[in-house]
GULO-668076 format. One record per residue: residue number from 1; residue in three letters; x, y, z of N, C-alpha, C in turn. Coordinates in steps of 0.1 Angstrom, whole numbers. Layout:
# residues N
(NUM "ala" (X Y Z) (X Y Z) (X Y Z)) ...
# end
This chain:
# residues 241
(1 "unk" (613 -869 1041) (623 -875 1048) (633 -883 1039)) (2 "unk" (626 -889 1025) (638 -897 1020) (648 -886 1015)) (3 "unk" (648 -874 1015) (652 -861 1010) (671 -863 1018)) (4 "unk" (664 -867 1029) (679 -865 1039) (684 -875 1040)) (5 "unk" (701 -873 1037) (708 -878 1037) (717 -884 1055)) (6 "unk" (718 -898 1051) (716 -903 1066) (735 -901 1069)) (7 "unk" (735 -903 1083) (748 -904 1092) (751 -915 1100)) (8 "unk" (761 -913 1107) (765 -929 1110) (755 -926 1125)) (9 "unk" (746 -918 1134) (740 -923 1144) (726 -916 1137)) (10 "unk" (721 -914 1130) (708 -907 1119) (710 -898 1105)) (11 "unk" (699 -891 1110) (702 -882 1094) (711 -868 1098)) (12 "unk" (714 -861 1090) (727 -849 1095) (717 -843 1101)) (13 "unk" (719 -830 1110) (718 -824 1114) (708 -809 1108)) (14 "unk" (721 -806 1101) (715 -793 1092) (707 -794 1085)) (15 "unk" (709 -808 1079) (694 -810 1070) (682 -807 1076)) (16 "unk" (685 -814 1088) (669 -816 1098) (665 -799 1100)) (17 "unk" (676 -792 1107) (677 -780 1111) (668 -769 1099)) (18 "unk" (669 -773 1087) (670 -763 1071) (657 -763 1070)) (19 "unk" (653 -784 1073) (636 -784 1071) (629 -780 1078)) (20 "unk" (633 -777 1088) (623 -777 1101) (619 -758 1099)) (21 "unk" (633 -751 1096) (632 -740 1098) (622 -736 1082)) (22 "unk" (621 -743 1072) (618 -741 1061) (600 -744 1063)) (23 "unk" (599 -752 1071) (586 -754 1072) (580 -746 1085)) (24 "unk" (583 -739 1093) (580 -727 1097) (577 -720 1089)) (25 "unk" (590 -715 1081) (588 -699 1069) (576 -704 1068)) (26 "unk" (570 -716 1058) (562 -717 1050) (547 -719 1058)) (27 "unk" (546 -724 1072) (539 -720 1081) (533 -706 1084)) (28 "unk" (545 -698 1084) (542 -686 1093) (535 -675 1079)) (29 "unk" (540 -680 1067) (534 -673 1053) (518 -679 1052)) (30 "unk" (518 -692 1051) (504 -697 1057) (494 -691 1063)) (31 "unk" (503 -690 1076) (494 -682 1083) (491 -669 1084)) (32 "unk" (502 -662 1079) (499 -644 1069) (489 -645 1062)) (33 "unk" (491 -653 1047) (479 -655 1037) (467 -657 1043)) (34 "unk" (469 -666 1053) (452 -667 1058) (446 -658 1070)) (35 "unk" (452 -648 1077) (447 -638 1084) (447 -629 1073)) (36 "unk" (456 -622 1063) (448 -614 1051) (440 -618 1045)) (37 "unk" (433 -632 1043) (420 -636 1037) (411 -633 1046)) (38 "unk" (414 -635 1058) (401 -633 1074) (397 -617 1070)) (39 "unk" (410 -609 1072) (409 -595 1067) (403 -588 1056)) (40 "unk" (400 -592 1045) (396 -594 1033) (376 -598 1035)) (41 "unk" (381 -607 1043) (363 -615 1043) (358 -604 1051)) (42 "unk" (363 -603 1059) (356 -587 1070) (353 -575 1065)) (43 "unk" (363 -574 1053) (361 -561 1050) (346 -565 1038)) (44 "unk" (351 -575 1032) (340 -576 1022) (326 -577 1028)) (45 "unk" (327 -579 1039) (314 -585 1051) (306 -569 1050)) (46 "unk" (316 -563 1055) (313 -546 1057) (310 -539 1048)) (47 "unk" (314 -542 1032) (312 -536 1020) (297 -541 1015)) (48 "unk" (294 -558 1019) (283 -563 1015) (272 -554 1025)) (49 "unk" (273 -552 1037) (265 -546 1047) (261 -534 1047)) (50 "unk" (268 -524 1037) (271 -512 1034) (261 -509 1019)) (51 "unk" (266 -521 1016) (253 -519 1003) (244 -520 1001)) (52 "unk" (239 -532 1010) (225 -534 1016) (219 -527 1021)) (53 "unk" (224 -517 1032) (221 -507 1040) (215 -495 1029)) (54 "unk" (224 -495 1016) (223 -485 1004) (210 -487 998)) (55 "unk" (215 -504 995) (199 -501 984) (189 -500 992)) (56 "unk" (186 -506 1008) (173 -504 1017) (175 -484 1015)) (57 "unk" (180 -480 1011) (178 -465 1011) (175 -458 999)) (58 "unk" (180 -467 988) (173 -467 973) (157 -468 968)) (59 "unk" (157 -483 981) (148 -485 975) (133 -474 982)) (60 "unk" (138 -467 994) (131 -459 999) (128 -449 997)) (61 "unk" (139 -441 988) (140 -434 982) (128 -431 968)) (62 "unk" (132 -448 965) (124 -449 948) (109 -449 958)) (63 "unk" (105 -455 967) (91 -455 972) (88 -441 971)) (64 "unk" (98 -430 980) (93 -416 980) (89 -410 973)) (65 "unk" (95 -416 963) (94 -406 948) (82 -410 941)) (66 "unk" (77 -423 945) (63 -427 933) (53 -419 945)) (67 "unk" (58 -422 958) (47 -415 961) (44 -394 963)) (68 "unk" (57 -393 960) (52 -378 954) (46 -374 944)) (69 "unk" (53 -384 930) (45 -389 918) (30 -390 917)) (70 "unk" (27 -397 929) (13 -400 931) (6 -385 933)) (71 "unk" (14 -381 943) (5 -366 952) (6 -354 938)) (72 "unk" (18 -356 927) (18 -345 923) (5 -347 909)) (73 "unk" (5 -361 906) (-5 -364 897) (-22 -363 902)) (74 "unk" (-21 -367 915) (-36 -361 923) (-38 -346 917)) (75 "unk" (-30 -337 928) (-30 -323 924) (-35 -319 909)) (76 "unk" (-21 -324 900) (-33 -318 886) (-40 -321 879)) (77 "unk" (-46 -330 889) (-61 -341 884) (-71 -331 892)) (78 "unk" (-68 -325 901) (-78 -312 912) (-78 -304 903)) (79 "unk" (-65 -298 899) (-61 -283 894) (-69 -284 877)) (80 "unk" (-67 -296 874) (-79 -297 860) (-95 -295 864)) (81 "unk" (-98 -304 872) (-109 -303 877) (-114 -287 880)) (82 "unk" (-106 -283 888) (-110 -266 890) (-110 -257 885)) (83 "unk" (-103 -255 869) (-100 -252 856) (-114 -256 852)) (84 "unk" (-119 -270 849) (-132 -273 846) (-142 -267 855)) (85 "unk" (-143 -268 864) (-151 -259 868) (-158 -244 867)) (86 "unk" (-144 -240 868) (-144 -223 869) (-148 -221 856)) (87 "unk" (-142 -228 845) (-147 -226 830) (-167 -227 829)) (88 "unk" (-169 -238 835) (-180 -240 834) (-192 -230 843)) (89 "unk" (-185 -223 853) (-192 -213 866) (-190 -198 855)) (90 "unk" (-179 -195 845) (-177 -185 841) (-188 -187 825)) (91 "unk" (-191 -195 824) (-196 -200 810) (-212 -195 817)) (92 "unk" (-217 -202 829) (-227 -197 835) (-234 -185 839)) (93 "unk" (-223 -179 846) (-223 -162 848) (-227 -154 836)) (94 "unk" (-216 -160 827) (-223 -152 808) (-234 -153 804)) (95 "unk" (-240 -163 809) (-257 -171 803) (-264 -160 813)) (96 "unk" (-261 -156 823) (-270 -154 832) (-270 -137 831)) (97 "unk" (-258 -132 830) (-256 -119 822) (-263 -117 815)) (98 "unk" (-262 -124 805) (-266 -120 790) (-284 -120 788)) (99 "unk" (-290 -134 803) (-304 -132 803) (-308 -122 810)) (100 "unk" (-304 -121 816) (-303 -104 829) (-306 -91 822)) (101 "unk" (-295 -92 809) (-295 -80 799) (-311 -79 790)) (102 "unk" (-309 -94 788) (-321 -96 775) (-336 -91 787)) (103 "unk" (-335 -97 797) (-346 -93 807) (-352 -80 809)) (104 "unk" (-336 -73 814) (-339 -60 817) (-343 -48 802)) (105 "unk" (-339 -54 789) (-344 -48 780) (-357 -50 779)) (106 "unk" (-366 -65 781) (-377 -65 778) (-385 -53 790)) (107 "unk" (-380 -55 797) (-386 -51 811) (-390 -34 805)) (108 "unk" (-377 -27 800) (-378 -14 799) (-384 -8 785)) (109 "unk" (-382 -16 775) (-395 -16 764) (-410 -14 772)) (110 "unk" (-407 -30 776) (-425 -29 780) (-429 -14 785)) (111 "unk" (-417 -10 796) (-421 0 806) (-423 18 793)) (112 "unk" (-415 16 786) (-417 23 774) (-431 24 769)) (113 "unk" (-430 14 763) (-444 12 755) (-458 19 764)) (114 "unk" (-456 11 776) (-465 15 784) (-466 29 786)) (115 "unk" (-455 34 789) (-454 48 789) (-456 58 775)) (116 "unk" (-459 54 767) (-461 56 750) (-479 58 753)) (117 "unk" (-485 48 757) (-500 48 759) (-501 58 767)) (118 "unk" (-494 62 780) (-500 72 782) (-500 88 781)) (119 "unk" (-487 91 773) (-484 100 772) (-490 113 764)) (120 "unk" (-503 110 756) (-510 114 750) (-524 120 761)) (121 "unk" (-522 113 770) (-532 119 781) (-520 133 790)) (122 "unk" (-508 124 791) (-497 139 800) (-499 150 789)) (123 "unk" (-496 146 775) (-498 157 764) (-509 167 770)) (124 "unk" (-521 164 768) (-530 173 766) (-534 179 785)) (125 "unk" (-531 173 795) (-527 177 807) (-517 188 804)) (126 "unk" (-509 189 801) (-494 195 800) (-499 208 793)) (127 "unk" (-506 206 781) (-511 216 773) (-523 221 778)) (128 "unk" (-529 222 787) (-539 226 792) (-537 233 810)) (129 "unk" (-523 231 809) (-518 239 815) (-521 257 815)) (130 "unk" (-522 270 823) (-522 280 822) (-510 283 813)) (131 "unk" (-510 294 804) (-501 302 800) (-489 313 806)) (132 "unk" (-496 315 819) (-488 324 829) (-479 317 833)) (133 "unk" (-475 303 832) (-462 299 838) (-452 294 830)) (134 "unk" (-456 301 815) (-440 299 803) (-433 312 807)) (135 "unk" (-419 309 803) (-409 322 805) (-415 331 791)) (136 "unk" (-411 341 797) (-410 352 791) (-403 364 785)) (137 "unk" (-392 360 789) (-383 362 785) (-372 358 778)) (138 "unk" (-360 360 772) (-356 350 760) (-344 342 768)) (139 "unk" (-338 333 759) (-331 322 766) (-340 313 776)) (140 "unk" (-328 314 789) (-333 297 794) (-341 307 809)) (141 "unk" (-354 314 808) (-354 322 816) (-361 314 828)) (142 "unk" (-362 321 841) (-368 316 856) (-384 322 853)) (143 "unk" (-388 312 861) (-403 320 867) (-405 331 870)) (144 "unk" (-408 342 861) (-414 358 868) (-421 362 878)) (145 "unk" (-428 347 884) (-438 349 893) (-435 348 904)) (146 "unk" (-426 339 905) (-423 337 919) (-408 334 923)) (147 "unk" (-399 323 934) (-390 330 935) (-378 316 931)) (148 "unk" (-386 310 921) (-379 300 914) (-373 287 922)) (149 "unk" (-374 288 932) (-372 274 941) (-378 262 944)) (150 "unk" (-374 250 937) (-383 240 938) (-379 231 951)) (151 "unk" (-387 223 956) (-384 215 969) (-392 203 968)) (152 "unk" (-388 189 973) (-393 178 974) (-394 170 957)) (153 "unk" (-404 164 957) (-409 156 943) (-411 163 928)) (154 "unk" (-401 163 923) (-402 172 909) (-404 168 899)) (155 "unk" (-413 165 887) (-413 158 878) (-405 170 861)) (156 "unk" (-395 156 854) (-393 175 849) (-397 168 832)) (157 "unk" (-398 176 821) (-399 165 808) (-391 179 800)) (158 "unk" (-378 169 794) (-371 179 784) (-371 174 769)) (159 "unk" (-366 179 758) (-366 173 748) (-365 180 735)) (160 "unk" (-365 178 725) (-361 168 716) (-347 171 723)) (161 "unk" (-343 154 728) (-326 150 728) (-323 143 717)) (162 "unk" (-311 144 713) (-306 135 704) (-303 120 703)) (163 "unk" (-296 117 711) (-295 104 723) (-294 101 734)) (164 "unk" (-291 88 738) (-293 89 755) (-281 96 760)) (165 "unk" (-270 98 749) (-261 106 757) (-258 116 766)) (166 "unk" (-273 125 759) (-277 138 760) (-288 134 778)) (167 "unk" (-291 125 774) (-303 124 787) (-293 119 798)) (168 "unk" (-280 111 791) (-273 110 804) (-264 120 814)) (169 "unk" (-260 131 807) (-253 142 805) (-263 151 814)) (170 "unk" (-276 152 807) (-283 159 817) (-287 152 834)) (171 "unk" (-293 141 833) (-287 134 846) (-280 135 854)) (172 "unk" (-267 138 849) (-255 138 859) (-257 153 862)) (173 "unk" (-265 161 856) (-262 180 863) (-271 176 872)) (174 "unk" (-288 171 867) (-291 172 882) (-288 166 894)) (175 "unk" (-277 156 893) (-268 151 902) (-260 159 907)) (176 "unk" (-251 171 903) (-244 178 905) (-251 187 916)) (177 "unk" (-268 188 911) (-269 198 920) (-280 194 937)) (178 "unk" (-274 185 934) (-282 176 949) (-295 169 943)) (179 "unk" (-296 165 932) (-311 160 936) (-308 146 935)) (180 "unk" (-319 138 944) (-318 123 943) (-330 117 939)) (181 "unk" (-329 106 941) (-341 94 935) (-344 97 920)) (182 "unk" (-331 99 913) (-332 105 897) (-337 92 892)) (183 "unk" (-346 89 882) (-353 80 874) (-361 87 866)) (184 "unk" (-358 76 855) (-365 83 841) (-375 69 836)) (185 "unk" (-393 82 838) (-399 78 838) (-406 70 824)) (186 "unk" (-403 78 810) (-404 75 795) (-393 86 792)) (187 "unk" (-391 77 780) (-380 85 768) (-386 78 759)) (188 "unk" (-394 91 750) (-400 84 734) (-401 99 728)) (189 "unk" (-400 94 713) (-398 107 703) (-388 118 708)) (190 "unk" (-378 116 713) (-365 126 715) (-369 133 730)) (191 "unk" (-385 127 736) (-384 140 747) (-386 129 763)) (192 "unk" (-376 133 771) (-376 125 784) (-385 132 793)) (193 "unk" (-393 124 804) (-400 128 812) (-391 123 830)) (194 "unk" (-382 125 830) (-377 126 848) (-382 128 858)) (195 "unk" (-380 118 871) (-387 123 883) (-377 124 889)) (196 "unk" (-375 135 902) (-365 136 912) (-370 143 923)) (197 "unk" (-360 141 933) (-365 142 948) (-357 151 952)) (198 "unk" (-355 167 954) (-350 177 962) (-352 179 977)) (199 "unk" (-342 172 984) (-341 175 997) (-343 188 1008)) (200 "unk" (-341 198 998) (-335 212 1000) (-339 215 989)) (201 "unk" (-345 232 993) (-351 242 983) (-337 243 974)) (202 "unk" (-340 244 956) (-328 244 950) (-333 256 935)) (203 "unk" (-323 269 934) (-329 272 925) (-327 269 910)) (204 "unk" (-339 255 909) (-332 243 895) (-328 247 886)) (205 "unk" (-338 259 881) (-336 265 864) (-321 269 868)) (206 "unk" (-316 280 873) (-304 283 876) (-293 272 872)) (207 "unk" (-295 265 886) (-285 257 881) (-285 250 870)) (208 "unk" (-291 244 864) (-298 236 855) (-288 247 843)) (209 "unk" (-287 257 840) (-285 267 831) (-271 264 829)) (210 "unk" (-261 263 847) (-249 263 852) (-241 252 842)) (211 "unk" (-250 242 847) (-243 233 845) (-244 218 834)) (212 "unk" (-257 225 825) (-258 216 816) (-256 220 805)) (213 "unk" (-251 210 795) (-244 216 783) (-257 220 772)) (214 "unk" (-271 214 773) (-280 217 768) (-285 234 770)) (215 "unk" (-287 238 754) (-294 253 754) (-312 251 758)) (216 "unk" (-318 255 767) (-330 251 763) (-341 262 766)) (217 "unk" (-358 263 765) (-364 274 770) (-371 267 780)) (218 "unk" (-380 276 785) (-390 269 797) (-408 272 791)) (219 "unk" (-414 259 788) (-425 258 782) (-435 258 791)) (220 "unk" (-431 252 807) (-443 251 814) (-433 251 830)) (221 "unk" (-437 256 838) (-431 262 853) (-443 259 862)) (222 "unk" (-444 248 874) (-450 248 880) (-444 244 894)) (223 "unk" (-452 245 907) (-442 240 915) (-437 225 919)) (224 "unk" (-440 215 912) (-440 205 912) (-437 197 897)) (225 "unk" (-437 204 887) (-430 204 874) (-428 214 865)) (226 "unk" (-419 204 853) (-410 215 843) (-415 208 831)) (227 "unk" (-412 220 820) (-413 213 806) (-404 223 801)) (228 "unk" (-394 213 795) (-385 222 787) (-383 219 774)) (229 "unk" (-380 227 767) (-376 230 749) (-364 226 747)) (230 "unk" (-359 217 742) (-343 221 740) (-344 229 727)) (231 "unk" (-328 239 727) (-332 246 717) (-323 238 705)) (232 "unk" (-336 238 691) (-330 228 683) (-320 235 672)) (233 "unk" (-315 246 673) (-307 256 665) (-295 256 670)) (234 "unk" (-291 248 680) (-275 252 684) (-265 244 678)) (235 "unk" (-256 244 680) (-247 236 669) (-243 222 673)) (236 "unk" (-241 214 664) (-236 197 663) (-229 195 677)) (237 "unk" (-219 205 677) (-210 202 688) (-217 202 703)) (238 "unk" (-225 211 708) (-236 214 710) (-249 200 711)) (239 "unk" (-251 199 708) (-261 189 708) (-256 177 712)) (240 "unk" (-245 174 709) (-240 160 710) (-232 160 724)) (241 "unk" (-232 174 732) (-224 177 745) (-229 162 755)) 
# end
């Protein structure tokens, strides 16, 4: 107020007029500046609210994740374990293989051996056989006597083989030709003794001729067994069939 300059009944007019209107402007800017600070606080209200809302989703996120962390660390804590395992069930199976093998070898020695003892009594059995029931004719000949057909329980003994190759080889013909319950009773000194079961009359020597790679003769013909020669003059290729 000491600003204005006075008149002869107060202060002038316009002066009053300039301040009054001056202190509005600076009112109404007042009051702009402070609704865009309100505007401002609101927004910042909403930005603070916004980020809160973020990290509660951060930090939920980071929870999810330790706890997949957790599930995927379980898992190859299992998946080791079952690795250990299987190693150790496979390490087992080998042991149990390998005594199975060692078993079954003792088993078939012994059964050898045993069969070694008695084969000196089949020997002179065998050889005290009649003479009328060797072939007589040359090669791998049949029974002259009769009509060469064996049936049921046949005991047969071939030999000198070379290896089991040869005894396996021959196995598989009498397989070829129907016979079952094939088992080999001894194999010592190159000559096998075989037992088999013909379901059906079969005429053996025949086939036996058909289909085995071995040359052989017929030393003893009976209806319930065979003794055969292999013949030891045929060639390498031959022998090792």
């Amino acid at each position: 107020m000491g600003s204005f300059k006075r008149a002869l009944f107060g202060y002038r007019r316009g002066d009053v007029d300039a301040a009054l209107s001056a202190r509005d402007s600076r009112i109404g800017a007042l009051e702009g500046a402070a609704a865009a600070c309100l505007r401002q606080a609101e927004t910042i209200a909403e930005l603070e609210a916004e980020a809160a809302s973020l990290s509660g989703m951060v930090l939920e996120r980071e929870r999810e994740i330790r706890g997949l962390g957790e599930r995927l660390r379980e898992a190859n804590e299992r998946h080791d374990r079952g690795i250990a395992s299987l190693d150790a069930v496979s390490a087992r199976l080998e042991e149990i293989q390998s005594q199975a093998r060692g078993q079954a070898t003792r088993i078939r020695m012994k059964a050898l051996r045993e069969a070694v003892e008695v084969s000196r009594r089949v020997k002179e059995l065998t050889d005290a056989y009649p003479a009328a029931g060797e072939a007589t004719a040359g090669g791998n000949g049949h029974d002259p006597s009769g009509d060469g057909l064996f049936e049921g329980r046949v005991r047969l003994e071939i030999g000198p083989l070379g290896d089991f190759s040869q005894l396996v080889g021959f196995e598989d013909a009498m397989g070829q030709i129907g016979a079952s319950e094939i088992s080999v009773e001894r194999f010592s000194d190159g000559r096998a003794t075989l037992s088999m079961n013909l379901s059906q009359p079969v005429e053996l020597l025949r086939e036996l001729e058909q289909r085995s790679a071995l040359e052989f003769r017929v030393r003893h013909n009976a209806p319930d067994s065979l003794i055969l020669d292999v013949d030891e003059d045929q060639g390498p290729e031959q022998r090792a069939a």
